[in-house]
DSSP file (Angstrom, degrees, kcal/mol; ACC not computed):
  #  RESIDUE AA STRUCTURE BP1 BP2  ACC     N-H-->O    O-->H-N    N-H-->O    O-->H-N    TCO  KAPPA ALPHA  PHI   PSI    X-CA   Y-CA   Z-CA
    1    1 A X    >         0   0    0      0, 0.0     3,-1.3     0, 0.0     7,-0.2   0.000 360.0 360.0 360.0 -23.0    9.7   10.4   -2.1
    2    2 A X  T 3   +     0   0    0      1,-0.3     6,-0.1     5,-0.1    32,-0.0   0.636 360.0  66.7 -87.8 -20.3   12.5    7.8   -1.2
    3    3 A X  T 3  S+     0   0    0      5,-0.1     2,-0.5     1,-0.0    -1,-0.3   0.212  90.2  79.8-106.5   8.3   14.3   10.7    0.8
    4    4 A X  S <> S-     0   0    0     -3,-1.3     4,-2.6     1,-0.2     3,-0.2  -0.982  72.0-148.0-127.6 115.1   11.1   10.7    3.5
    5    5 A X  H  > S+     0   0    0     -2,-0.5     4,-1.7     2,-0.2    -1,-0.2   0.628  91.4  48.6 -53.4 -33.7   11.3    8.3    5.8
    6    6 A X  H  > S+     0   0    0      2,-0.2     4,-3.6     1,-0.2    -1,-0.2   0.823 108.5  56.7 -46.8 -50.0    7.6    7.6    6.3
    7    7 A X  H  > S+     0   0    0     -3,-0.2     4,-2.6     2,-0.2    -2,-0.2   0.930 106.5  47.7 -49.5 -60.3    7.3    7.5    2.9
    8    8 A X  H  X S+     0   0    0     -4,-2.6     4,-3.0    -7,-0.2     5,-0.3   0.998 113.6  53.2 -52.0 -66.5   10.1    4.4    2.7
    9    9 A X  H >X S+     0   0    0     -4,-1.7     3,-2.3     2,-0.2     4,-1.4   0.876 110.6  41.2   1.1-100.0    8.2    2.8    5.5
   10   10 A X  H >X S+     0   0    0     -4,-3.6     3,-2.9     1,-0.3     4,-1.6   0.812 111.6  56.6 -23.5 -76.4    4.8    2.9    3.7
   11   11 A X  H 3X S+     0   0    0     -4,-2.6     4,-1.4     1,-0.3    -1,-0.3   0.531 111.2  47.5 -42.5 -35.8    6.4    1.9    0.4
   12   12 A X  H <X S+     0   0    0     -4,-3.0     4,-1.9    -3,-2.3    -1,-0.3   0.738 115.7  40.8 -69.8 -23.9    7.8   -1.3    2.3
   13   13 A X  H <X S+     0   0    0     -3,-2.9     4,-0.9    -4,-1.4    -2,-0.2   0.785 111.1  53.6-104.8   5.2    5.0   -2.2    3.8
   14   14 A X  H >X S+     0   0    0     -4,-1.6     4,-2.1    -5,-0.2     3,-1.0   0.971 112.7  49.8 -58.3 -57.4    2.6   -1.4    0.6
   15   15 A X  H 3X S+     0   0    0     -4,-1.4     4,-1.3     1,-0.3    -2,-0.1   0.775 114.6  43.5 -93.0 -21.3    5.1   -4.0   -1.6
   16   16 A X  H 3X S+     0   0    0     -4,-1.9     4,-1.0     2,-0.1    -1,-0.3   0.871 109.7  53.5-102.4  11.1    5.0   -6.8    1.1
   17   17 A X  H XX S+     0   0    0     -3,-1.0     4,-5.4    -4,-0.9     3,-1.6   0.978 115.2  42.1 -55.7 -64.7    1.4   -6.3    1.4
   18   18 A X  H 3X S+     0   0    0     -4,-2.1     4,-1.5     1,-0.3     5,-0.4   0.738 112.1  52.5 -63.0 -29.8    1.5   -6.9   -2.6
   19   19 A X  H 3< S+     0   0    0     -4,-1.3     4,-0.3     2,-0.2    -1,-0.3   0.739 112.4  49.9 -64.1 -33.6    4.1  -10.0   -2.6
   20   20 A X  H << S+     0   0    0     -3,-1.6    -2,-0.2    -4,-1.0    -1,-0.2   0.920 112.6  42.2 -89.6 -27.2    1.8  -11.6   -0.1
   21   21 A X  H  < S+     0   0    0     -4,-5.4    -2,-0.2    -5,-0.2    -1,-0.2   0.849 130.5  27.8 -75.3  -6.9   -1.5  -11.0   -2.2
   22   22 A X  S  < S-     0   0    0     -4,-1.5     2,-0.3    -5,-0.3    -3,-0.2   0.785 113.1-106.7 -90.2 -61.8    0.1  -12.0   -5.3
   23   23 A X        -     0   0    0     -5,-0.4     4,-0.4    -4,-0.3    -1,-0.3  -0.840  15.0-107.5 159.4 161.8    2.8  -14.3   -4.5
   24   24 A X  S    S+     0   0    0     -2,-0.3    -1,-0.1     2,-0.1    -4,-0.1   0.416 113.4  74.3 -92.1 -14.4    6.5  -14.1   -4.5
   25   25 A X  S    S+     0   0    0     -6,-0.1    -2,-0.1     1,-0.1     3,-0.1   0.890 112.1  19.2  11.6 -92.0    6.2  -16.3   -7.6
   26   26 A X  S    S+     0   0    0      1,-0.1     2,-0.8    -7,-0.1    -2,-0.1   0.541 131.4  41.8 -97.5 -33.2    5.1  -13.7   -9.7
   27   27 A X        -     0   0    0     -4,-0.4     2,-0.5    -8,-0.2    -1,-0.1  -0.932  61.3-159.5-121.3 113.5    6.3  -10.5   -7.7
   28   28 A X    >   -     0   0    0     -2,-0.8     3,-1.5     1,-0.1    -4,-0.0  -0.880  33.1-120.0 -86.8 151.4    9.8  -10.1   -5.8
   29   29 A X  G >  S+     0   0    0     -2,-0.5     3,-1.2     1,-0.2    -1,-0.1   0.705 109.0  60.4 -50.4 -51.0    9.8   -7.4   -3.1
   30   30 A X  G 3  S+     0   0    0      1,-0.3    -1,-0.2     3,-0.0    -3,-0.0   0.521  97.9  63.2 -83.7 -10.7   13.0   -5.2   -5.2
   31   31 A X  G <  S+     0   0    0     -3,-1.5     2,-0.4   -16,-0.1    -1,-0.3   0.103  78.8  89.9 -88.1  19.8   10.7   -4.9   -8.2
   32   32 A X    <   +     0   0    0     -3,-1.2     2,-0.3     4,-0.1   -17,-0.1  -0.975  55.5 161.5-123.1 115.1    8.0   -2.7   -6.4
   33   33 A X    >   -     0   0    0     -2,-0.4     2,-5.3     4,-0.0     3,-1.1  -0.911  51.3-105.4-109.0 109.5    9.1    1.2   -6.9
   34   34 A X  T 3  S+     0   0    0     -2,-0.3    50,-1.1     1,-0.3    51,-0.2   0.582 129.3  53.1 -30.9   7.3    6.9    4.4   -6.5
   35   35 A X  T 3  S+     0   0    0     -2,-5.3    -1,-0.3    49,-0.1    -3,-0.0   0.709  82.4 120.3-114.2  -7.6    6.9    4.5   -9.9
   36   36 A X    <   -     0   0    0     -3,-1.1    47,-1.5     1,-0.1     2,-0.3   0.063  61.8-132.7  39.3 108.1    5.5    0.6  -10.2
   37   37 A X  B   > -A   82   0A   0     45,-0.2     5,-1.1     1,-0.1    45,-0.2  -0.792   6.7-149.1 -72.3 138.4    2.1    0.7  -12.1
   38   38 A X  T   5S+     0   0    0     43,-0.9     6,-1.8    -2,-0.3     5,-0.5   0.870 101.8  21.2 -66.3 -51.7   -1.0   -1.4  -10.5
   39   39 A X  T  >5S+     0   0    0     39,-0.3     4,-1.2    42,-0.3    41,-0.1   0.938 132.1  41.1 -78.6 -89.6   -2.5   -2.1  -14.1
   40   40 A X  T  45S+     0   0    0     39,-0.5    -2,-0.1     1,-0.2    -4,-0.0   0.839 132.2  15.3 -53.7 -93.3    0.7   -1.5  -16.5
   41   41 A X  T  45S+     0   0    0      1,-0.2    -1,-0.2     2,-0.1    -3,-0.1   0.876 135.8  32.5 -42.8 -61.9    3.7   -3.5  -14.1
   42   42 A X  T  4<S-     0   0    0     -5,-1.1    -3,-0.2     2,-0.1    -1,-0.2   0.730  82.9-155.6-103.7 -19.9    2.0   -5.4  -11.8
   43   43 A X     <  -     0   0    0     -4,-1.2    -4,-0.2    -5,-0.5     2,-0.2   0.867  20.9-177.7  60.5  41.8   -1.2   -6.5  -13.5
   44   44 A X        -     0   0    0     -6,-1.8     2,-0.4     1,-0.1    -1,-0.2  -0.462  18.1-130.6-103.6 149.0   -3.2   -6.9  -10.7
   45   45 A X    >>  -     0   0    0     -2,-0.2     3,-4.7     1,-0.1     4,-0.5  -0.672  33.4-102.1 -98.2 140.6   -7.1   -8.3  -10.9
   46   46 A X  T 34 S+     0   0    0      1,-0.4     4,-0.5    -2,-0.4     3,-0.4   0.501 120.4  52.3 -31.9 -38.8   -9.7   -6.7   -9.3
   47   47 A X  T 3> S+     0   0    0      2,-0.2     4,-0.5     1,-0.2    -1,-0.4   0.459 102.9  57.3 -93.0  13.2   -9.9   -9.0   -6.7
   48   48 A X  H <> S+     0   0    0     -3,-4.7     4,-0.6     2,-0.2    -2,-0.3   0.745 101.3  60.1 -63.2 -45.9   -6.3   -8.7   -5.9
   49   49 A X  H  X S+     0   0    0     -4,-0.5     4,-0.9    -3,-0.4    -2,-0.2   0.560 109.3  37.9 -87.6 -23.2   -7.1   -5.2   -5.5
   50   50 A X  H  > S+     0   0    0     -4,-0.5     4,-1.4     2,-0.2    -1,-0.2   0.633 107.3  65.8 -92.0 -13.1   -9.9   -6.1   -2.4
   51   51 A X  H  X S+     0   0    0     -4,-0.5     4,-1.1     2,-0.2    -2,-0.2   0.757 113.4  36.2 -77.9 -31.8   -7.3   -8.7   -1.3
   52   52 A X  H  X S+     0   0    0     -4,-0.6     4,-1.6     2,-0.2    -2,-0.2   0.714 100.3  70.0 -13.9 -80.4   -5.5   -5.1   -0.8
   53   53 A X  H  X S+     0   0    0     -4,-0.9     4,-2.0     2,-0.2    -2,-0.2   0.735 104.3  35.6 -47.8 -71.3   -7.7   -3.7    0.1
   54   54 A X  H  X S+     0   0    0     -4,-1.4     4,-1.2     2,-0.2     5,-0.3   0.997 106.6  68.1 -47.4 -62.6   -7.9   -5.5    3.5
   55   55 A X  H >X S+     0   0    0     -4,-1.1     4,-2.7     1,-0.2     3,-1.6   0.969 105.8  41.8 -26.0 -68.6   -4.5   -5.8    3.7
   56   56 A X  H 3X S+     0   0    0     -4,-1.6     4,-2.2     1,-0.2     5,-0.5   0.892 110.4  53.4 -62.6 -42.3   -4.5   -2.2    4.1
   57   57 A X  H 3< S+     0   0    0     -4,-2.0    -1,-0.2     3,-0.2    -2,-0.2   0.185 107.1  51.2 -19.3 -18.8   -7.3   -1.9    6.3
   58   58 A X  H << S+     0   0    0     -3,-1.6    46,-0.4    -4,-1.2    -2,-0.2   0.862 123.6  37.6 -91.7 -61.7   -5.8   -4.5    8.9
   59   59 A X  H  < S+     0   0    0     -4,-2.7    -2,-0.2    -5,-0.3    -3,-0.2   0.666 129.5  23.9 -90.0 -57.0   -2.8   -2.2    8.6
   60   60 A X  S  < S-     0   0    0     -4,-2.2    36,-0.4     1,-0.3     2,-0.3   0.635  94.5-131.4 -70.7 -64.6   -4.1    1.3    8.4
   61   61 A X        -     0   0    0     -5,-0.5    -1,-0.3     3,-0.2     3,-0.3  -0.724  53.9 -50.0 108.7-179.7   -7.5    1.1   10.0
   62   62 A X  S    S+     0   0    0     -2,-0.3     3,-0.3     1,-0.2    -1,-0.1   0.392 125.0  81.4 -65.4  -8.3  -10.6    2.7    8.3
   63   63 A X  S    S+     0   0    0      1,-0.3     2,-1.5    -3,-0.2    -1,-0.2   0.963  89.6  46.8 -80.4 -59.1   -8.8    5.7    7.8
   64   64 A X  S    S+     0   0    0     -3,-0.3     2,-0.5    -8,-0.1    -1,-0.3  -0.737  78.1 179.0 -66.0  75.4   -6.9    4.5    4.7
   65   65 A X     >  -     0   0    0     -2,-1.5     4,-2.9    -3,-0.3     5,-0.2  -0.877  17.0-161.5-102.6 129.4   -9.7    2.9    2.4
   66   66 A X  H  > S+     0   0    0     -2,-0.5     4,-3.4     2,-0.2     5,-0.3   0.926  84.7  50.3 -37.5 -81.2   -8.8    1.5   -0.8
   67   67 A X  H >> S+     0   0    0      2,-0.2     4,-1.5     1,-0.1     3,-0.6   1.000 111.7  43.5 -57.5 -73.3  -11.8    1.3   -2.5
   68   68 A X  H >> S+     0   0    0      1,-0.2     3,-3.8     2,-0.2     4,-1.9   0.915 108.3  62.0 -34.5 -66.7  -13.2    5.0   -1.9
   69   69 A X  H 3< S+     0   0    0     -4,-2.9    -2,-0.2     1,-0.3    -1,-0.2   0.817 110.2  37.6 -49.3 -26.2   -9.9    6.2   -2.7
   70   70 A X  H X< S+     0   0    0     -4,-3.4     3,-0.7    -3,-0.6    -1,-0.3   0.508 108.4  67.7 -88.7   8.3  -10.4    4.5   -6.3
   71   71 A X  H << S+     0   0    0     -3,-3.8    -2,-0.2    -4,-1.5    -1,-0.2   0.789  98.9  46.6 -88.0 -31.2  -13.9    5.6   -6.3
   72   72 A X  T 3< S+     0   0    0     -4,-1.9     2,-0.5    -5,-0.3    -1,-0.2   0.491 101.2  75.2 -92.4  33.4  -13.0    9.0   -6.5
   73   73 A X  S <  S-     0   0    0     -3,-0.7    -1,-0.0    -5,-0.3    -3,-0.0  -0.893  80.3-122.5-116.3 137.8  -10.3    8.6   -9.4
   74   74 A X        -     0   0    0     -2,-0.5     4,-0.3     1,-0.1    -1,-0.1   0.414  38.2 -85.0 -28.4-159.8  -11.6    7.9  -13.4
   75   75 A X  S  > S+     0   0    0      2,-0.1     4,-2.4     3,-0.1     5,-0.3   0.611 129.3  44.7 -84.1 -37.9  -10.7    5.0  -15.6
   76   76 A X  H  > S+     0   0    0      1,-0.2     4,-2.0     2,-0.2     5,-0.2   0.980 112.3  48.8 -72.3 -40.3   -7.6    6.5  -16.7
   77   77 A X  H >> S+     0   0    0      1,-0.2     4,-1.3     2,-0.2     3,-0.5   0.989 113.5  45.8 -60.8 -41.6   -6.4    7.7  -13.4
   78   78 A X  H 34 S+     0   0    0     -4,-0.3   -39,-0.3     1,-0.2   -40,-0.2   0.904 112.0  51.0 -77.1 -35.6   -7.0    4.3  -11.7
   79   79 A X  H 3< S+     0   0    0     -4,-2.4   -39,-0.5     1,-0.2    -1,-0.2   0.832 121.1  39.6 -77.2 -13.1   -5.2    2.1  -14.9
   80   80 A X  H << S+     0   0    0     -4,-2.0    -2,-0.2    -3,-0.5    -1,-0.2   0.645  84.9 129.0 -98.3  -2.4   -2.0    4.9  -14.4
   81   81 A X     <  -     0   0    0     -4,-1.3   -43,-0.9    -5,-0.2   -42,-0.3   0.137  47.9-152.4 -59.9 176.1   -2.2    4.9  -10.8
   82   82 A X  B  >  -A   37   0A   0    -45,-0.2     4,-1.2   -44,-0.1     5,-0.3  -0.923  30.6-112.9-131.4 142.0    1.5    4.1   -9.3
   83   83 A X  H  > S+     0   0    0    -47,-1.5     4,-1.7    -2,-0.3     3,-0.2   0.784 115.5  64.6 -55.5 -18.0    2.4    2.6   -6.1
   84   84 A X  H  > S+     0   0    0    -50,-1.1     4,-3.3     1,-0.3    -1,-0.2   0.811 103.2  46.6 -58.0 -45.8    3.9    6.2   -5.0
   85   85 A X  H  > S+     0   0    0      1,-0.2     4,-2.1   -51,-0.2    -1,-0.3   0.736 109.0  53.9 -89.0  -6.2    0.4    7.8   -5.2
   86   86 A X  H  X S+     0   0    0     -4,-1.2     4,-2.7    -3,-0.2     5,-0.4   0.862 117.8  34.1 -79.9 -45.1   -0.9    4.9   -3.2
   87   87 A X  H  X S+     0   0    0     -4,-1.7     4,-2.6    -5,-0.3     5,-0.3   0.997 113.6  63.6 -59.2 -58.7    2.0    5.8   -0.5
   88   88 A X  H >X S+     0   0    0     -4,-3.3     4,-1.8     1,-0.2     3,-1.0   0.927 105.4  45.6  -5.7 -81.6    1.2    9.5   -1.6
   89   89 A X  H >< S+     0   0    0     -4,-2.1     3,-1.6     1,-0.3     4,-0.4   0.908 114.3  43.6 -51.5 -46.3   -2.5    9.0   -0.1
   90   90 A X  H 3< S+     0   0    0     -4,-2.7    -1,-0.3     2,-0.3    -2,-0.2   0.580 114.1  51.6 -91.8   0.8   -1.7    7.1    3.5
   91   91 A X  H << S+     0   0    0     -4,-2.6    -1,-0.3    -3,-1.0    -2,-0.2   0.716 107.7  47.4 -74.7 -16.3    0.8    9.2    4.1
   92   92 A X  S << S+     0   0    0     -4,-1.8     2,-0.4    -3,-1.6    -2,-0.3   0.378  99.5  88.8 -93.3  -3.6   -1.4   12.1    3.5
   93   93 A X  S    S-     0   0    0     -4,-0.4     2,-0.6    -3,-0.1   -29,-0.1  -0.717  80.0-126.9 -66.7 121.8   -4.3   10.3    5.9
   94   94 A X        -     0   0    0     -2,-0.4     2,-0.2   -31,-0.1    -2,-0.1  -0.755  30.1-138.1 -89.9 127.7   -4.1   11.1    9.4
   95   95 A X        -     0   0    0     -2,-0.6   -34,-0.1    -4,-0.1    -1,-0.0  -0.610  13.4-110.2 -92.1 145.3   -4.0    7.8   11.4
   96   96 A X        -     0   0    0    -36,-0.4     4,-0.3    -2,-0.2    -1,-0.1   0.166  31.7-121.3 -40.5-169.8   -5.7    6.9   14.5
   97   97 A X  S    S+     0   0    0      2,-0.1     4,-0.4     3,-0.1    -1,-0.1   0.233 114.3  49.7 -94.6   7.7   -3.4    6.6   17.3
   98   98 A X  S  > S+     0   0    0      2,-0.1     4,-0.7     4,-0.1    -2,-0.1   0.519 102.4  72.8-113.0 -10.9   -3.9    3.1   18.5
   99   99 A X  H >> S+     0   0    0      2,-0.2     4,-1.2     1,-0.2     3,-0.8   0.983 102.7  47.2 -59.6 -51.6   -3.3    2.0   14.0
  100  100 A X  H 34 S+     0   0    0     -4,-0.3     3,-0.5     1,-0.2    12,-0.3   0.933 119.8  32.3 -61.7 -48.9    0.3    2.9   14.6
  101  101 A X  H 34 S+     0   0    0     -4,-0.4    -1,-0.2     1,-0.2    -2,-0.2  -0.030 130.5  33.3 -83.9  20.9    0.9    0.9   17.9
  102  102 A X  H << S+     0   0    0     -3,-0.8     2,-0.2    -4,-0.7    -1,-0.2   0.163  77.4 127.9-144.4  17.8   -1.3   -1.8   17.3
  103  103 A X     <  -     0   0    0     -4,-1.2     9,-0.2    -3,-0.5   -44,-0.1  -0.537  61.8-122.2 -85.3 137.1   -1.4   -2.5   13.5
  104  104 A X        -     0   0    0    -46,-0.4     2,-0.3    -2,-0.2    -2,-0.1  -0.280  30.5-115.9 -65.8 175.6   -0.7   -6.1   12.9
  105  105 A X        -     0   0    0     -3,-0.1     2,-0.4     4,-0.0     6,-0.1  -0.709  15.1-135.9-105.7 141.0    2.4   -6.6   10.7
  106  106 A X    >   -     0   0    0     -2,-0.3     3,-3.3     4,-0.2   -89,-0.1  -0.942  48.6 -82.5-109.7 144.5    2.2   -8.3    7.1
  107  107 A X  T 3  S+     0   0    0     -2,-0.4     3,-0.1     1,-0.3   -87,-0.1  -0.165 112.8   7.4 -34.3 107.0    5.1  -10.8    6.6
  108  108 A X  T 3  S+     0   0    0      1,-0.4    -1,-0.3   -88,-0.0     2,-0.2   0.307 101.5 113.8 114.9 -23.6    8.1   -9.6    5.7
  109  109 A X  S <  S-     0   0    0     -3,-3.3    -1,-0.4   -93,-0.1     2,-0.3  -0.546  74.8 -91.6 -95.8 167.2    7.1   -5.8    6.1
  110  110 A X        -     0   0    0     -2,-0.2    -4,-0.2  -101,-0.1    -1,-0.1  -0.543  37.2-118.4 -52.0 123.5    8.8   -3.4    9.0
  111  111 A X        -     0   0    0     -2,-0.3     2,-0.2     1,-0.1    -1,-0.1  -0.481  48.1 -95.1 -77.9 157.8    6.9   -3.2   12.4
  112  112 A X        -     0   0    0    -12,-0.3     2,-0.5    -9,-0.2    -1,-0.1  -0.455  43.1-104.6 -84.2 159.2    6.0    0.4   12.6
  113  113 A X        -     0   0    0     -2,-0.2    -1,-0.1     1,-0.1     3,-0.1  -0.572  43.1-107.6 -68.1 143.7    8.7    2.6   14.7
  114  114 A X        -     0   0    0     -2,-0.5    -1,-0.1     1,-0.1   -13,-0.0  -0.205  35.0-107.9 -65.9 149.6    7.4    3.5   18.2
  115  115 A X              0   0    0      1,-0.2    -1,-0.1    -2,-0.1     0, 0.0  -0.509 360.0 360.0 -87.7 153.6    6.4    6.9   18.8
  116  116 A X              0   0    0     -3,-0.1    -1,-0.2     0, 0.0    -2,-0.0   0.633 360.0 360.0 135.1 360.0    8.1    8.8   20.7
């Protein structure tokens, strides 16, 4: 995954999405990998996970939602999920075309590149 630039992208702006809903406290930025557990690593509480949830939604649009996407996964899948399958899925989501050139920015994350 590290070798796809979209992918790197995503992955940056998934782990300052997560530094700002946790904290930089608890999380630094260089400890977030695609192989990074939600449950296991990062230990994040359920409303962390709608705190997220937005995040991504601001970011993304409606096209990327959080919550369906753990609705269709078991117990087990959703306590191994990884930040990679979370990049996995919005990279696999086709985004609007005004989400890329008008998604606000989370602190700290990479403005998206301009099309073109």
């Amino acid at each position: 995954m590290t070798s796809d630039p979209i992918a790197e992208q995503i992955l940056a702006e998934i782990t300052a999405m997560l530094v700002e809903t946790v904290g930089d406290e608890f999380l630094l930025a260089d400890e977030v990998t695609p192989d990074t557990t939600f449950n296991e690593d990062l230990a994040l509480e359920s409303i962390e996970f709608v705190a997220l949830a937005e995040l991504l939604h601001q970011r993304y649009g409606a096209a990327v939602d959080l919550i369906a996407f753990l609705a269709e996964k078991d117990m087990e899948e959703i306590l191994a999920m990884t930040v990679g399958d979370l990049v996995s899925h919005i990279a696999g989501t086709p985004a609007p075309a005004c989400a890329t050139a008008a998604a606000p920015t989370v602190a700290g994350a990479p403005a998206p590149a301009p099309a073109g």
